[in-house]
N, C-alpha and C positions, 0 to 999 in steps of 0.2 A: 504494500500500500504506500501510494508517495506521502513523504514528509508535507504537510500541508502548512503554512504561514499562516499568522493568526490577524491580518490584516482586516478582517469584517469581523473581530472581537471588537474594536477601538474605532467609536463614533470619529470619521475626520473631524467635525466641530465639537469636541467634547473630549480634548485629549486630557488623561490621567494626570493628576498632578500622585507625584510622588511622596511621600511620606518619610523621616525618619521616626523611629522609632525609640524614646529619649524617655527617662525616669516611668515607666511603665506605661505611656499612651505615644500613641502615632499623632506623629508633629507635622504641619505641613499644608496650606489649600490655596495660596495664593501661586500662583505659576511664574517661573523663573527661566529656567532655558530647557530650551525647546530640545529633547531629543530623536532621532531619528533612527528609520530602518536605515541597516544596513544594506538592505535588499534594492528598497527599491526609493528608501529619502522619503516617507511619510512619515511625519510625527507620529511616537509611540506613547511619548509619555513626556511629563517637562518635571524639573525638579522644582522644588517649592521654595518662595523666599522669606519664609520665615527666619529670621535667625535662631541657632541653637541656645539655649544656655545650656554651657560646656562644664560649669562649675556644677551645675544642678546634677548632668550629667554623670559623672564622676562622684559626686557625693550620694546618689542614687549605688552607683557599683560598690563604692565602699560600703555603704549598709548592706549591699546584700551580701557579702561573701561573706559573714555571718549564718543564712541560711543554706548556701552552696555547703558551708564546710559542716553543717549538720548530716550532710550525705557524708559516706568515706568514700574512698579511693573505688571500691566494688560497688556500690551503691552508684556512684558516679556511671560506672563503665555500663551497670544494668540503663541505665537513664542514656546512655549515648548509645545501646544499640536498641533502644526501644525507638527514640528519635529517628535511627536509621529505616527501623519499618516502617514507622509512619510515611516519611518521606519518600522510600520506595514506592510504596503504593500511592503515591500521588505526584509520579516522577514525571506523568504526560502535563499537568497544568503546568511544569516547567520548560518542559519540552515546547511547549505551544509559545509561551515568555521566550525561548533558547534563538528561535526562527529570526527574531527580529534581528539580532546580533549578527547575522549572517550563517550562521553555523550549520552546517548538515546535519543529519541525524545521528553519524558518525561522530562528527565535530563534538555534538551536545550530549551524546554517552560519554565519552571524555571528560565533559565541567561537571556533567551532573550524577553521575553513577558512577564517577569515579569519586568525587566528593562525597557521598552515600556510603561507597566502598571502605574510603576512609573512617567513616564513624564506626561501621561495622571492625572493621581493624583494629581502630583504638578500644572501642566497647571490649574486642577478645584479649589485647596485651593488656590491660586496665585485669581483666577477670583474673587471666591466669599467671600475671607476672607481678600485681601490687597485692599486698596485705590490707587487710580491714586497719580501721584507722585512717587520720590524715598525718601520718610521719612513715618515711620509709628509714629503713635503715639501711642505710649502705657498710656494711662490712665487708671483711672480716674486723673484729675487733684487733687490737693490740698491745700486747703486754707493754707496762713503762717501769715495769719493777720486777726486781727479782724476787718475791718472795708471791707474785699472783693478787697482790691486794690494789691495784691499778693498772687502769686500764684508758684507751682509748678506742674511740670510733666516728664514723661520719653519721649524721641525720641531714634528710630532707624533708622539710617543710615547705607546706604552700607559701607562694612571695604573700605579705600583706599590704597590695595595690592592684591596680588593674592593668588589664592587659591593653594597650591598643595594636588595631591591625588594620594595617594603611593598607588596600591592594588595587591588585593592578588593572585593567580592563578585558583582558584574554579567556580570564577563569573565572568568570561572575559567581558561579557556587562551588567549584570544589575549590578556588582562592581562598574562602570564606572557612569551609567545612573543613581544606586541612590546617589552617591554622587553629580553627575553634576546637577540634575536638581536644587535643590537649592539654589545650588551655582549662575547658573543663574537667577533664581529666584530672588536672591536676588543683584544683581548687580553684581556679581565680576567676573576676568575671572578667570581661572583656566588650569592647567596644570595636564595633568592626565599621572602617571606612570604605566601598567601592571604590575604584573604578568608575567616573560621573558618567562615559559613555554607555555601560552598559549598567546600569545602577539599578536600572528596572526589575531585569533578572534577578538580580541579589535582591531590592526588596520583596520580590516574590516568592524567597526561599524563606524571607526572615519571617514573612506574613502565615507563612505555613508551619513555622518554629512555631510562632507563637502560638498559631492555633493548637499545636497538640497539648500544653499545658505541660510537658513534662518536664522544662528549668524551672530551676526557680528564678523566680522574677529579680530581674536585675542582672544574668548569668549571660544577657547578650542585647548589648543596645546597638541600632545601627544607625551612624550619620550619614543620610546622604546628601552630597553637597560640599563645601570649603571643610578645614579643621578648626577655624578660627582661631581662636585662643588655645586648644586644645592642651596642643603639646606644652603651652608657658605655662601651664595649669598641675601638670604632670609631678609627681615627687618621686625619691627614692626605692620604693619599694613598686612602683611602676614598671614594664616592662615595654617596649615601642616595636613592632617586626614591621617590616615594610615590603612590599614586591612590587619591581618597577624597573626603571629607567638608573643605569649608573648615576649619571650625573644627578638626578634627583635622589637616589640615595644617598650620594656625599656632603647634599644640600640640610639632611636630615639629620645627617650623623653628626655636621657639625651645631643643628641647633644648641644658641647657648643653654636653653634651660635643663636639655636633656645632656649637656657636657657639664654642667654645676652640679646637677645630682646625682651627675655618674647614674643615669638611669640608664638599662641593658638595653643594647640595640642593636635587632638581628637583621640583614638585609639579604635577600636575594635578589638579584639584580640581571637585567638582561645580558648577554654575553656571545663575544663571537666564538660559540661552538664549532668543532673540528671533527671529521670523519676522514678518517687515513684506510688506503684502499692498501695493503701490505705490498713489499717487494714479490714478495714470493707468488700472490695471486695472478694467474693468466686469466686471457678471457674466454679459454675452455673450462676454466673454472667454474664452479657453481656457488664461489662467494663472488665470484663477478657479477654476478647479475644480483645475490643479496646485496651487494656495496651500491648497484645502481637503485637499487627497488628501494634499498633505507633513506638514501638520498630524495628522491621523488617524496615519497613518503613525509620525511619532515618538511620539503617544501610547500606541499598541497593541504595536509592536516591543520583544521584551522588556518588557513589560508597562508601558513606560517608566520603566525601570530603566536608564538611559544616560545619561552626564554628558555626553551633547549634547544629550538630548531639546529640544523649544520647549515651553518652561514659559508663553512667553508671546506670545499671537498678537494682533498689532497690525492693525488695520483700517481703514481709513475707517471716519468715523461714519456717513457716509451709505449704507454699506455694513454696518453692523455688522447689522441684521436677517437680511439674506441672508446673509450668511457664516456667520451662527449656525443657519440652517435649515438649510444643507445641511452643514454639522458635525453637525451632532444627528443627521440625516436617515444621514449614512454612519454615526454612531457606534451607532445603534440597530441596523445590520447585523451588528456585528461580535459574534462569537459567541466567549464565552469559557468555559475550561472546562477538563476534562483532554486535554491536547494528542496523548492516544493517541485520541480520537476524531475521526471527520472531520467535516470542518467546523470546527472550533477554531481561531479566527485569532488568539487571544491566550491565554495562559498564566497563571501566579499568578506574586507576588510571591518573593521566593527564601526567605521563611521568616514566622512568624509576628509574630516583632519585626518586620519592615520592615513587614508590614500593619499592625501599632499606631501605630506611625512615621510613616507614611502617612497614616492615618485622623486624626493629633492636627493634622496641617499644610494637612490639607484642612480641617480645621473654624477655624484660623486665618485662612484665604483666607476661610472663607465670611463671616467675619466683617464683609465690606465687598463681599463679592461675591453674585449671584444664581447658583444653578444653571441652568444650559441643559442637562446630560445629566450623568445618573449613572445609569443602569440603571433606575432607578423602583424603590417599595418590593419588587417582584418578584423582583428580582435574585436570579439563582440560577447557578453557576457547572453545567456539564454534568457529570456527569461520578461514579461511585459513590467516595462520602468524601470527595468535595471539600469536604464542610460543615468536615471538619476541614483542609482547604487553607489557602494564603496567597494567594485570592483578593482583588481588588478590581477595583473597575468600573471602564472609561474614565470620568474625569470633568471635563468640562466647565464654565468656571465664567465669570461674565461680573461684569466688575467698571469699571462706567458713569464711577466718577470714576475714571482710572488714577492723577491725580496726588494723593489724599488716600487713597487705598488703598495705602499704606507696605508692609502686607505682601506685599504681587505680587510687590514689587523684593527682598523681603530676605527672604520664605520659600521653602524649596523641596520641593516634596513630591517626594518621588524615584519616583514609580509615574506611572501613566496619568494624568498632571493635568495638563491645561492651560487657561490664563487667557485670554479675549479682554480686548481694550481698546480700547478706539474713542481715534483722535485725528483731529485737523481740518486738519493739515496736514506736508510730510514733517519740516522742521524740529521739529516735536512729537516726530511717532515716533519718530524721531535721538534727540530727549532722553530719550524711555520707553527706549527701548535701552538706553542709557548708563546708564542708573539703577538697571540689575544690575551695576553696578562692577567689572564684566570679565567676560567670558562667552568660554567656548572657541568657539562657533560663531551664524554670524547667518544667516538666511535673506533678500532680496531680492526679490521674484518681482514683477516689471515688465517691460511690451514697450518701454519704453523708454529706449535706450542714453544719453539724455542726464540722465535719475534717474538710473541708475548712477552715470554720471561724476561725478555732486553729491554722491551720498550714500555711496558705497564709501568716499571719503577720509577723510569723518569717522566713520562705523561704525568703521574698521580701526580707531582710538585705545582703540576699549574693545571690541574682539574677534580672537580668537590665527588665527579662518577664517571667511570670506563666499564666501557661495554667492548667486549673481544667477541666478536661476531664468527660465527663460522658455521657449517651444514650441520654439524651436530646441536648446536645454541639454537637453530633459525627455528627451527619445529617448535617453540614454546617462548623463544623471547620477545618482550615486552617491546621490546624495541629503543633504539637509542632516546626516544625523545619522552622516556615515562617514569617520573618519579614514582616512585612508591613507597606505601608506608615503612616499611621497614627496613629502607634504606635511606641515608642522608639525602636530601637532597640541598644543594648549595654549592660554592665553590667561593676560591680565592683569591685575592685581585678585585680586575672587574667586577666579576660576577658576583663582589658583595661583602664575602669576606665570613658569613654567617651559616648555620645551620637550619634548616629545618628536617621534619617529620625524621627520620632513623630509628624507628620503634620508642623505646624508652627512653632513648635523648631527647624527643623533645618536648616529651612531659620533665625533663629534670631542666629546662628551660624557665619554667613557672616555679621552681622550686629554689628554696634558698640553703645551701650548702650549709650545714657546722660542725665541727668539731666538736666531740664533746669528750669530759675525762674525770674519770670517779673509779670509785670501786666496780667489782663487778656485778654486784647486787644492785648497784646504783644503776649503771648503765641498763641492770636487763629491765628495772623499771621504767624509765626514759624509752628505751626500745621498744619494749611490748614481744623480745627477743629474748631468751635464754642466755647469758654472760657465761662462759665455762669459768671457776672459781667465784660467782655469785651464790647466792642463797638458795638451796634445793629443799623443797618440799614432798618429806618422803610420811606417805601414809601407807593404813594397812588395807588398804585396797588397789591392786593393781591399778594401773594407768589405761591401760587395754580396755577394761572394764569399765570407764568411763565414758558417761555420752560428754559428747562436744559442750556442751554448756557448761559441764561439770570440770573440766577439763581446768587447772590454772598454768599460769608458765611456769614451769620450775619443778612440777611436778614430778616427781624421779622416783627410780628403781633398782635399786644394787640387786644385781643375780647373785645364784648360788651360783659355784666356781666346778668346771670340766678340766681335767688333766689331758692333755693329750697324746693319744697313746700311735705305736706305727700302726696297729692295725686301722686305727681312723684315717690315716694318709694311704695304705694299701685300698683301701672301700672307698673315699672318694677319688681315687686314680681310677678306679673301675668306673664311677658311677658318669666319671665326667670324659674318660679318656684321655687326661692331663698326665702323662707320663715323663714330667719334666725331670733334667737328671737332677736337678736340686734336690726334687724328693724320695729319687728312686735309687741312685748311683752312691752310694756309701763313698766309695775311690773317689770320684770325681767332684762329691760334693765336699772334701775334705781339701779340696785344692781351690774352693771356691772363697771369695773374702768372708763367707759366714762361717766356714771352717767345719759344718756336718750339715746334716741332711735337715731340712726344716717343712712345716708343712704346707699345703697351698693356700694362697693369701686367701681365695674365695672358698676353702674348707672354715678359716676363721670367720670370715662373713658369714657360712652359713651356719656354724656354731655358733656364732653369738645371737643369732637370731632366734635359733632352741633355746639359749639361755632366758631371752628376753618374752617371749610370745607367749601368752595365755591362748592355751590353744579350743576352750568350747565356745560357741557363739557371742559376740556380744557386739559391743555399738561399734568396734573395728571392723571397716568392711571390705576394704582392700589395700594393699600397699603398690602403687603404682609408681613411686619413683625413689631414684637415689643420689643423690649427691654428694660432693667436694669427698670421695672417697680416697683416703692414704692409707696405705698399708706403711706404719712407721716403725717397727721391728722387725726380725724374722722372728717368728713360733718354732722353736724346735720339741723334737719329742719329748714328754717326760715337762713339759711347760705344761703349766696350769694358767687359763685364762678368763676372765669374769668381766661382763660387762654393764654396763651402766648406762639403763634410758632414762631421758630426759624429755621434758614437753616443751620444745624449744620457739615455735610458733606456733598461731592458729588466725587459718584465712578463714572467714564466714564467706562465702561466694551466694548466697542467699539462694539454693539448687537443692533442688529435691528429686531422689530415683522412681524408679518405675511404679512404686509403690505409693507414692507422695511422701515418702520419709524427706524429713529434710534431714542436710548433711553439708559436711564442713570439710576444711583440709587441715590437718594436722600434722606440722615439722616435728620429728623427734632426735634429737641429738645423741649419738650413739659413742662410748667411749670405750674402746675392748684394751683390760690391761693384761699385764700378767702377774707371777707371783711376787714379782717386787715392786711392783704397782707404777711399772712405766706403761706407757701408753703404745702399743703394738696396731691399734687399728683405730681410723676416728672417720665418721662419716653421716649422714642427715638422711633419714628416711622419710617419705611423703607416709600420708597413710589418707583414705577416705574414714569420716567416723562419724555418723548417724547423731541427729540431736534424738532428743526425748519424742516420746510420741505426743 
């Protein structure tokens, strides 16, 4: 079914005025500028001229993160992937918003389901990687004394200020969605700016926020429009990210108020990205034609309007002919147009300033470059009113000397433009790379693993993500131009200098770093973590035997003690097939540095587990994982070893099994000594354990 434009939603005489969304109501009804389709230059919507009050603003997010932080860390992430459903299922009233920006349906799975995606994402790293509470503990602890009575370790807490997030006009909701999830995530409210071209979209994501009801109010204000005063308003415990334009990021970074309070400031910024076709690929190759198809790709996608597109495609010289034929050759296919028509693999510009914009940065490039494809004098977008569109062509441009052609490195046309370069050897290309002075992302595309291992080390120095391309990757990769949540996305230099999303980095973004240092008692208080040498609380009911509520930290278990004999080390070599001469060779384990036969590190593991388990039914229901596992002795025969459980954490993930029990996860810190009570084995068991009925 074709993507259809929502052009007979929006009365021509009765265009929308925009709204922000400011200390809990929608602000906004006199009309201000006028914005427009990308498509075809009808008004969509106009921003409103109310002014904000910005102090109101901000004194609204401070009160609420009072009630955000009544959620925890799990409570948060159940709230960010409920928010993800909602807005799944009501993805097409976006989609119908998406049309006007230009974007294909292609394009708007991208801003919009991939922003969705993100919540879904954070909702699961939030579930299964944060603790109940709003403090995480970053350990391991560490000793400051020789006698065990102090200690040290890291906490993270939520910052106490608010978030802002300046974005950019390319990604009207997943701009929005991956900055916010973490930010929620992590306690704080936040303030989110647009993009004023495409502002519409984003109010209409913020409009469906609100409607599900599930932040708490105050957890997402959005200004559309100037920042006014914003940033002079801004304090210390404030956090600023921005996505955008270099130069306007440098404009930010050095605001003085945000330079006075040393307030955090992340930027991702646009960037002349690179895509290196390897020495080693021919054009019988079938990464030849992946390095042409990635290329095309980032040019047409969003009309190349993405601050990862490849601005600049690196070749062999001896290949530069053919790589430029069959570029052109796919580029003449691609049909561009109004993205309600079928057929239409590419879209317009988001407005008619970025095609000006566009237009003045490609005639800089050509200044030292040849054309290989811009549509020809013919060029006509498909499509009824597109004349009055923010169309522009894939353009192609070839620039023979790379290294007296200064502008490649340091202009960037932000639409469908990309530059080939010919060099003569990889060390070249490495240096054409470099010579956009940090780029968010790099392409690679070589069969062979020993260019990677040469050239991945020095690429990473001036790029924030590398992609090594090749027929085994192509089957499933994302492709050069797609941040993802769980990986960084950002680079150095230009492109900003900052992080975002990388899984749990960029929730530790919103969080404030400290040191803390006391006993170990003291710490496991502070923690909500187990301290090894703090306070154990030893009862006469097994630990196993408790349900999760009952459960406290510290709650511990001295076993009775197993000797261990050879026939235990001949019975588990059978049982496992480990016939290592450590355990079995008398001769050769006397010549070993332990000096005799000892027994196998996972027979101690599974001993100590017989020591520890209560083995008839109870609220323990499965042990599903194991961690930071050291075997710190050897066990020889005729060793005696006893171990020691501990209730070192407990995550509430607020989940219940097939039965409706609800149930918990529960860390137990495991200590196996022996008979002169050193420490032979230490390691943390997961366990599932069932609350009360």
């Amino acid at each position: 079914m074709p993507y259809r434009p929502t052009e007979n939603l929006i009365p021509m005489n009765d265009t929308p005025v925009l709204q922000s969304y400011i200390a809990g109501r929608w602000l906004g009804h006199t009309p201000a500028q006028t914005l427009r389709s990308a498509v075809n230059g009808r008004a969509v919507a106009a921003t409103h001229a109310e002014p904000i009050d910005f102090a109101e603003a901000l004194a609204h997010a401070r009160r609420a993160q009072a009630a955000l932080l009544r959620l925890d860390f799990q409570q948060r992430a159940a709230r960010l992937k409920a928010l993800a459903k909602f807005l799944i299922e009501r993805k097409e009233a976006l989609y119908a918003v998406s049309a006007h920006t230009g974007a294909t349906r292609q394009d708007g799975w991208i801003d919009i389901e991939g922003g969705i995606g993100t919540l879904f994402a954070y909702a699961s790293l939030g579930s299964n990687e944060l603790p109940s509470g709003n403090l995480l503990h970053e350990g391991p602890p560490v000793p400051l004394g020789k006698q065990g009575h102090f200690a040290g370790t890291h906490i993270l807490v939520p910052r106490a200020g608010v978030a802002v997030h300046i974005n950019a006009f390319n990604f009207p909701v997943w701009g929005l969605l991956e900055k916010f999830a973490p930010t929620f995530l992590a306690g704080m409210p936040c303030i989110g700016k647009p993009a004023t071209a495409t502002s519409y979209l984003t109010e209409a994501l913020v409009r469906l926020i609100v409607e599900s009801g599930l932040l708490p109010e105050g957890s997402l204000q959005l200004v559309i429009g100037g920042t006014g005063d914003l940033l002079d308003r801004l304090e210390g415990q404030d956090v600023v990210t921005f996505t955008g334009s270099a130069d306007t990021a440098a404009r930010l970074r050095a605001h003085p108020n945000l330079v006075r309070e040393s307030i955090p400031f992340n930027a991702e910024a646009d960037s002349l990205n690179s895509a290196i076709l390897a020495p080693d690929v021919t054009p019988d190759d079938e990464e030849f034609d992946l390095y042409v198809k990635e290329v095309v790709r980032e040019m047409t996608v969003k009309a190349g309007q993405k601050c990862t597109a490849i601005r600049r495609a690196l070749v062999p010289r001896r290949h530069l002919d053919a790589v430029a034929e069959r570029l052109r050759a796919r580029l003449a296919k691609v049909v561009v147009g109004d993205p309600a028509l079928e057929g239409v693999r590419m879209g317009a510009l988001a407005s008619r300033a970025q095609q000006r914009d566009v237009a003045e940065r490609v005639a800089q490039l050509r200044a030292g470059a040849e054309v290989v494809w811009d549509g020809g004098p013919d060029f006509a977008p498909l499509g009824e009113g597109t004349a009055d569109g923010a169309f522009f062509p894939p353009t192609l441009l070839l620039a023979r000397d790379p290294h007296g052609h200064a502008a490649v490195h340091e202009v960037e046309a932000f639409g469908p433009v990309s530059t080939l370069l010919p060099y003569d050897d990889l060390d070249e290309a490495l240096a054409l790379a470099a010579r956009g002075r940090g780029s968010l992302v790099a392409t690679l595309v070589t069969r062979d693993p020993q260019v990677a291992a040469r050239a991945i080390p020095v690429a990473a120095a001036w790029h924030g993500r590398l992609l090594v391309l090749d027929r085994e990757a192509a089957a499933e990769s994302t492709g050069h131009g797609s941040p993802l949540p769980p990986l960084k996305h950002g680079g150095p230099g230009r492109a900003g200098g900052g992080e975002e999303l990388g899984g749990l980095r960029a929730v530790k973004h919103y969080l404030q770093r400290a040191a803390v240092q006391g006993s170990p008692t003291m710490l496991t208080a502070v923690t909500g973590e187990y301290v090894r040498g703090g306070a154990r609380l030893e009862t006469e009911v097994h630990p196993f035997r408790r349900h999760f509520e009952d459960l406290r930290i510290g709650e511990s278990l001295l076993t009775h003690r197993r000797t261990v004999s050879e026939a235990d080390i001949v019975a588990f070599g059978g049982i496992s097939g480990d016939y290592f001469y450590m355990h079995f060779d008398e001769i050769a384990a006397k010549d070993s540095p332990f000096g005799r036969r000892i027994a196998h590190g996972y027979f101690v593991l599974s001993a100590a587990a017989g020591l520890f388990v209560s083995p008839a039914p109870g609220p323990v229901l499965a042990n599903y994982g194991l961690e930071t596992l050291r075997f710190v002795k050897p066990v020889a025969i005729g060793d005696t070893i006893q171990a020691r459980l501990t209730c070192k954490r407990k995550i509430d993930r607020a989940k219940t099994d097939a039965q409706g029990r609800g149930q918990g996860v529960v860390a137990w810190d495991v200590e196996v000594t022996n008979q002169h009570g050193e420490l032979v084995a230490s390691y943390e068991i997961l366990t599932l354990v069932a609350k009360r009925a």
